[in-house]
RODO-829589 format. One record per residue (C-alpha): residue number from 1; x, y, z. Coordinates in Angstrom, 1 decimal, padded with zeros to 4 digits, always signed. Example, Ala and Ser with C-alpha at 12.3 -4.5 7.8 and 13.67 -1.06 7.14 Angstrom:
<atom 1 <+012.3 -004.5 +007.8>>
<atom 2 <+013.7 -001.1 +007.1>>
END
This chain:
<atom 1 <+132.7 +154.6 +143.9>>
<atom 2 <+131.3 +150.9 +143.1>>
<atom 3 <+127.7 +151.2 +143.8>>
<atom 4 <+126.4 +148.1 +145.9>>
<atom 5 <+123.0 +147.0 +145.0>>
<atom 6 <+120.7 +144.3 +147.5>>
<atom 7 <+118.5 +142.2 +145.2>>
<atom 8 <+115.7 +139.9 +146.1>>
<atom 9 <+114.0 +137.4 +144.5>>
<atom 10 <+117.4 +137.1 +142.3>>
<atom 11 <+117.2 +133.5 +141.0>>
<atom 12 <+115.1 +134.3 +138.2>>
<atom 13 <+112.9 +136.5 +135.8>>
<atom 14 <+113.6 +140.3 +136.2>>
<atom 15 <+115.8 +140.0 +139.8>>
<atom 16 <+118.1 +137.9 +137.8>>
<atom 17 <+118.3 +139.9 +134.8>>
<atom 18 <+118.5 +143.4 +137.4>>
<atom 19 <+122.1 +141.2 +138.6>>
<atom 20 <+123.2 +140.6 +135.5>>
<atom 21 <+122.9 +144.0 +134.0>>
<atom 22 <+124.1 +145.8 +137.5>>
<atom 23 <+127.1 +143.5 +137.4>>
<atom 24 <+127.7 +144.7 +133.7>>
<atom 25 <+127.8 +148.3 +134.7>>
<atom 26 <+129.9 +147.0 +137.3>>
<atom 27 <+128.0 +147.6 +140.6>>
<atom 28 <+128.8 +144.8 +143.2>>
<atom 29 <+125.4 +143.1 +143.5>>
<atom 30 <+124.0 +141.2 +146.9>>
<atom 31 <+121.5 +138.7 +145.6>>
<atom 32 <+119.1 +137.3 +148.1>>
<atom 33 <+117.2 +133.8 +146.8>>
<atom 34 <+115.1 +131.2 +148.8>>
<atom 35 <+117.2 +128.7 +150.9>>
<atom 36 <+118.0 +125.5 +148.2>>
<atom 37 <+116.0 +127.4 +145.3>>
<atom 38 <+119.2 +128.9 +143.8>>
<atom 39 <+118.9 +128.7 +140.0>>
<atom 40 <+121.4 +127.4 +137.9>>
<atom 41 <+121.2 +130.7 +135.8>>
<atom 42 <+122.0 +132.7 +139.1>>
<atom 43 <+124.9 +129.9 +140.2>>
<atom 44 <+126.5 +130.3 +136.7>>
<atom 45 <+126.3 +134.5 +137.2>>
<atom 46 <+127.8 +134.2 +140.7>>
<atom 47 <+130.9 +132.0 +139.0>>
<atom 48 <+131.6 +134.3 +136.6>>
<atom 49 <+131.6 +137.4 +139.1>>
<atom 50 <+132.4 +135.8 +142.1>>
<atom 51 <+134.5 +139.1 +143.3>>
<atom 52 <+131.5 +141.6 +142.9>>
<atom 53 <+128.7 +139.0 +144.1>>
<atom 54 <+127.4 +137.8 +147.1>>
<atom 55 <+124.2 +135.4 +147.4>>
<atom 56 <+122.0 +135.4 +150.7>>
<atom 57 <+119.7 +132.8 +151.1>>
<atom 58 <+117.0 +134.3 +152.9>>
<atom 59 <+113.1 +133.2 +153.0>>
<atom 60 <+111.1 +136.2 +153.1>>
<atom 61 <+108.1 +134.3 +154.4>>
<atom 62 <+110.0 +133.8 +157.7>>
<atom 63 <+109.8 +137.2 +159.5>>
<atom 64 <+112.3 +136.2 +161.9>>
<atom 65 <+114.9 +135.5 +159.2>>
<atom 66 <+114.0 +138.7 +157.8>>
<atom 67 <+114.4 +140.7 +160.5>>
<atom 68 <+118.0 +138.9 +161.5>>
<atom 69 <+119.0 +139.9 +157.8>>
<atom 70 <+120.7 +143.2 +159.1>>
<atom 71 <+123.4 +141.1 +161.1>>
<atom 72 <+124.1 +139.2 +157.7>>
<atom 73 <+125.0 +142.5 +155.7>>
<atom 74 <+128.1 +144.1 +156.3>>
<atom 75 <+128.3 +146.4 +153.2>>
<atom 76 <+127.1 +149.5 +152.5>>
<atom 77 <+124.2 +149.6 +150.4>>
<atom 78 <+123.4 +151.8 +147.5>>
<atom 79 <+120.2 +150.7 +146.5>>
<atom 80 <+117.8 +147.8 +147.6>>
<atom 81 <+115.6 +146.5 +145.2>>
<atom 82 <+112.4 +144.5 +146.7>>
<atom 83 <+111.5 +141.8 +143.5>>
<atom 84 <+110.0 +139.5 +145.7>>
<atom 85 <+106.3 +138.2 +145.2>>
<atom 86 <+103.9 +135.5 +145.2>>
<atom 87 <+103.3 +135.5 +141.2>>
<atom 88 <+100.3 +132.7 +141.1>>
<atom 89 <+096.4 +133.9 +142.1>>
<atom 90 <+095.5 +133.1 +145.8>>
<atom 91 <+092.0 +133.7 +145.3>>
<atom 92 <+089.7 +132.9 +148.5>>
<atom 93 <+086.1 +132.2 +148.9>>
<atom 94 <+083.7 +135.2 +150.5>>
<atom 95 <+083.8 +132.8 +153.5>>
<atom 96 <+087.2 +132.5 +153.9>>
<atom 97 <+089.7 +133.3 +156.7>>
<atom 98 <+091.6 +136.4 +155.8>>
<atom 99 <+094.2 +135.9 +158.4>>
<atom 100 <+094.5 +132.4 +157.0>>
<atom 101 <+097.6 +130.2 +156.4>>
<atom 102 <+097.6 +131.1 +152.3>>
<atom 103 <+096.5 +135.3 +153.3>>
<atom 104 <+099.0 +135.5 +155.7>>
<atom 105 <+101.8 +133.9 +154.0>>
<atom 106 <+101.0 +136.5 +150.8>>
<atom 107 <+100.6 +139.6 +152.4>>
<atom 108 <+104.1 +138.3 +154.6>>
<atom 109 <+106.1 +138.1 +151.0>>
<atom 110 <+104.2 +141.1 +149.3>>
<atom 111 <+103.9 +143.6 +151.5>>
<atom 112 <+105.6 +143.0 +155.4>>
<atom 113 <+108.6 +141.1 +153.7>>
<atom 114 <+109.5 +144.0 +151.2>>
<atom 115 <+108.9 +146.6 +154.7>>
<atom 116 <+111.6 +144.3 +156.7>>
<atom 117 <+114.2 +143.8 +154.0>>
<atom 118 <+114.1 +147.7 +153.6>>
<atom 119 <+114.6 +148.3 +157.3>>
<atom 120 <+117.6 +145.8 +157.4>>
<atom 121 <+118.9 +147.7 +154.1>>
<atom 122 <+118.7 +150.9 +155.8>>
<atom 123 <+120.8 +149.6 +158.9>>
<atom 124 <+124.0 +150.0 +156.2>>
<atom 125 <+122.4 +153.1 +153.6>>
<atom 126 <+123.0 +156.8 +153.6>>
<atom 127 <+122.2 +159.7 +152.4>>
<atom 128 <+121.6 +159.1 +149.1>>
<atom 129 <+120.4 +155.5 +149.4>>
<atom 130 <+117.4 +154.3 +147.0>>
<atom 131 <+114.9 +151.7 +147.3>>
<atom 132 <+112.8 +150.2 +144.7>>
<atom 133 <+110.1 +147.7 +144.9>>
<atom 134 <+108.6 +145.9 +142.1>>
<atom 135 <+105.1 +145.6 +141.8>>
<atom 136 <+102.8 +144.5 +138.6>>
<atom 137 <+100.5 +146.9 +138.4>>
<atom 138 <+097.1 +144.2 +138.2>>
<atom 139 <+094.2 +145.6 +139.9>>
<atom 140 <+096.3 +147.3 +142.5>>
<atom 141 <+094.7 +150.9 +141.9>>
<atom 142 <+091.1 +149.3 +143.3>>
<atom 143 <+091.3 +148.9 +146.9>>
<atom 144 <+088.4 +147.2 +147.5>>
<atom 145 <+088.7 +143.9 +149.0>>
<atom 146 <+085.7 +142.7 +148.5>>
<atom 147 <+086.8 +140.1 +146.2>>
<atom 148 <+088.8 +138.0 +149.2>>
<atom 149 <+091.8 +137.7 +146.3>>
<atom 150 <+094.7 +137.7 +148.8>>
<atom 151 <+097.7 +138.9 +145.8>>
<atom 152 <+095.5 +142.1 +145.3>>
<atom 153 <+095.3 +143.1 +148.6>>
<atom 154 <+099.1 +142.5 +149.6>>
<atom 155 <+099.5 +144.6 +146.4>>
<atom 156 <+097.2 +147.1 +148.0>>
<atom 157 <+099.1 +147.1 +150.8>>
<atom 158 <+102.3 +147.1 +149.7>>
<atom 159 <+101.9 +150.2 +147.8>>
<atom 160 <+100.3 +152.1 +151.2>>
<atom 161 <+103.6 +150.7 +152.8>>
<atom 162 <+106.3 +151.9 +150.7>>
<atom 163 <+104.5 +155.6 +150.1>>
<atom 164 <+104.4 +155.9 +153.9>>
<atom 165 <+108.1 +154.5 +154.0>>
<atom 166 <+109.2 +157.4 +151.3>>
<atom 167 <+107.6 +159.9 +153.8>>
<atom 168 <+109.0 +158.9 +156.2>>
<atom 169 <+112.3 +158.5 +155.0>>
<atom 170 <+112.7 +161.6 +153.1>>
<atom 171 <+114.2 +164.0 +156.1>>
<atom 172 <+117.2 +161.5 +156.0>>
<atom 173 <+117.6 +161.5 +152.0>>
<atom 174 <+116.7 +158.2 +151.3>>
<atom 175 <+114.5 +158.0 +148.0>>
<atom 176 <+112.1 +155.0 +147.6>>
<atom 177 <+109.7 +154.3 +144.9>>
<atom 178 <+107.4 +151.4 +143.1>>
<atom 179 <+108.0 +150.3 +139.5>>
<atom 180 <+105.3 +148.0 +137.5>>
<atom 181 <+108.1 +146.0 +135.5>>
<atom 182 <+105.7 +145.9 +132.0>>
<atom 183 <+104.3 +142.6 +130.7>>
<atom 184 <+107.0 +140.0 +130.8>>
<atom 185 <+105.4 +136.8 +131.5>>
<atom 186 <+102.8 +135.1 +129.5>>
<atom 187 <+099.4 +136.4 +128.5>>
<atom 188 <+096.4 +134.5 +129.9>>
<atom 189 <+096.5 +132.7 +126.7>>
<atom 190 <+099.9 +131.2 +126.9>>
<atom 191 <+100.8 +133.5 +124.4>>
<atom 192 <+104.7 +135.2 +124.4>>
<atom 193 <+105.5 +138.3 +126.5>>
<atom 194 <+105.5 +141.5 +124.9>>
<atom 195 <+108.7 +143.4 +126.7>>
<atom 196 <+111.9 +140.6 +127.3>>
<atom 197 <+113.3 +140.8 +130.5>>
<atom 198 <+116.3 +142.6 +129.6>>
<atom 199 <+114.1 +145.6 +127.8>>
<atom 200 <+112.2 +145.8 +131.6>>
<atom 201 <+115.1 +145.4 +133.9>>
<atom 202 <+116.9 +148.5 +131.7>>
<atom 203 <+114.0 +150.3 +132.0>>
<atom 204 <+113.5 +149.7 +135.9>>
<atom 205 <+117.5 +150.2 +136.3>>
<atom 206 <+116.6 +153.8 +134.1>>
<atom 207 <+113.9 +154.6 +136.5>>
<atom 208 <+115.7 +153.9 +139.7>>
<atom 209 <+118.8 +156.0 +138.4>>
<atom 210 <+116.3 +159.0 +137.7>>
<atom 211 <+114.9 +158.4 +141.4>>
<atom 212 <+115.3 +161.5 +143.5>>
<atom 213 <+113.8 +162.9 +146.5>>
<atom 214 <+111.7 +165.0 +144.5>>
<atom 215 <+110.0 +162.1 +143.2>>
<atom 216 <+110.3 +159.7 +146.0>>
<atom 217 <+107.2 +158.2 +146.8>>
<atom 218 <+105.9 +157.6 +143.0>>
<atom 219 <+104.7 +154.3 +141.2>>
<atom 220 <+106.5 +154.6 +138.2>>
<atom 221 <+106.2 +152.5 +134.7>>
<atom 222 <+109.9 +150.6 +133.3>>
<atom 223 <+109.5 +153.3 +130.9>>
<atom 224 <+109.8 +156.1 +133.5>>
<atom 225 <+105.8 +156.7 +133.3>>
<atom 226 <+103.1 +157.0 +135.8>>
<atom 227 <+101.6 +153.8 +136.7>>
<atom 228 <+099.3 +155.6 +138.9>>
<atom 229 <+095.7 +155.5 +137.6>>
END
C-alpha cells in the first residue's frame, strides 16, 4: 500500500527535502506551502512527479484557512508532518504586549497552526496514522518566559501541545512525536551547517518509521536520540 504523507512548510529547507526523499521511496506526498510562495525547487519536484504529488496552498497564520483544510483533503493520510515555523527571533521588550500582532502571529504558526493541521489530518487517518512535528530544539527545555522572546514560548508550547495530543490520541492508535531536525542552517557566525538537509530529513524519515505507540509522545533527535533535556 502507497503510504500518503501531508507535508507543511514544503517549499524549502528540510519539508522540501522530506518530499523529495518520500517521493523517492515512493510514498504519494501532499505538500502544503504559503499561497504565491511556491519555490521553484518545489515547482520543478511537483513536475517531475506530478502523479504522486499534490501542492496545497495554505497559510497557517490564517486559522480559518486552517481549519477549512479538512474539506480540501480527500486522501487518506499516513503520516502528517508539521515543518512549519517562524525561523527568525521575535524577541519583545519586558513591556511588551504578549497577545500582540508579532506574539500572536508566532504562537498561531508554532504552536495552534501545527494543533489544526493535525486535527484536519486526522479527519482522513487511522489506525496506524503518525504525526511528526519539527521543532529545533533552542532553549525549548526552559519554560520560563521571562525573557518576552515570542519563538521560545510557541516552542514551549508547541511541545505541551503535541504531548497532550499523543495522549490523547493513543486509545485510537495514532502515534505522534517531536523531532529537533539537527543543525542545518547557519551558525550565528555565518559559518556552514554541520548536517545537509538530506542527512536530517533521512534521519527524521528514520525516526518517524521507528514511531510507535510505545513511544508516542517523545521529542526525539534525527538520529533517533532523546532531545529531551
Amino acid at each position: 500500500m502507497t503510504p500518503t504523507v501531508l507535508i507543511t512548510g514544503a517549499s524549502r529547507g528540510v519539508g522540501l527535502e522530506l518530499a523529495r526523499q518520500y517521493l523517492l521511496r515512493g510514498a504519494r506526498v501532499l505538500a502544503i506551502h504559503r499561497p504565491g510562495a511556491v519555490s521553484e525547487a518545489l515547482t520543478a519536484l511537483h513536475a517531475e512527479h506530478v502523479d504522486r504529488m499534490r501542492l496545497i496552498a495554505l497559510d497557517v497564520r490564517a486559522a480559518s484557512a486552517v481549519v477549512n483544510l479538512a474539506a480540501r483533503l480527500s486522501e487518506r493520510i499516513d503520516i502528517l508532518v508539521n515543518n512549519t515555523g517562524m525561523l527568525m527571533g521575535t524577541g519583545l521588550a519586558p513591556t511588551g504586549n504578549l497577545i500582540g500582532g508579532t506574539t500572536r502571529t508566532t504562537l498561531q504558526v508554532n504552536a495552534t497552526g501545527p494543533l489544526f493541521v493535525a486535527q484536519a489530518a486526522l479527519s482522513n487517518m487511522t489506525r496506524g496514522g503518525k504525526i511528526a512535528t519539527i521543532l529545533p530544539v533552542g532553549d525549548v527545555r526552559s519554560l520560563d518566559l521571562l525573557d518576552h522572546d515570542a519563538r521560545q514560548a510557541a516552542k514551549a508550547a508547541v511541545v505541551r501541545v503535541m504531548q497532550s495530543l499523543a495522549h490523547d490520541l493513543k486509545p485510537s492508535g495514532v502515534a505522534v512525536a517531536l523531532i529537533h531536525p539537527g543543525a542545518v542552517g547557519p551558525g550565528p557566525d555565518g559559518e556552514e551547517a554541520k548536517l545537509s538537509l538530506a542527512d536530517s530529513a533521512r534521519g527524521i524519515i528514520g525516526v518517524i518509521d521507528a514511531l510507535s505507540l510505545e513511544t508516542t509522545g517523545q521529542f526525539f533527535g534525527f538520529d533517533g536520540g532523546s532531545a529531551e533535556g
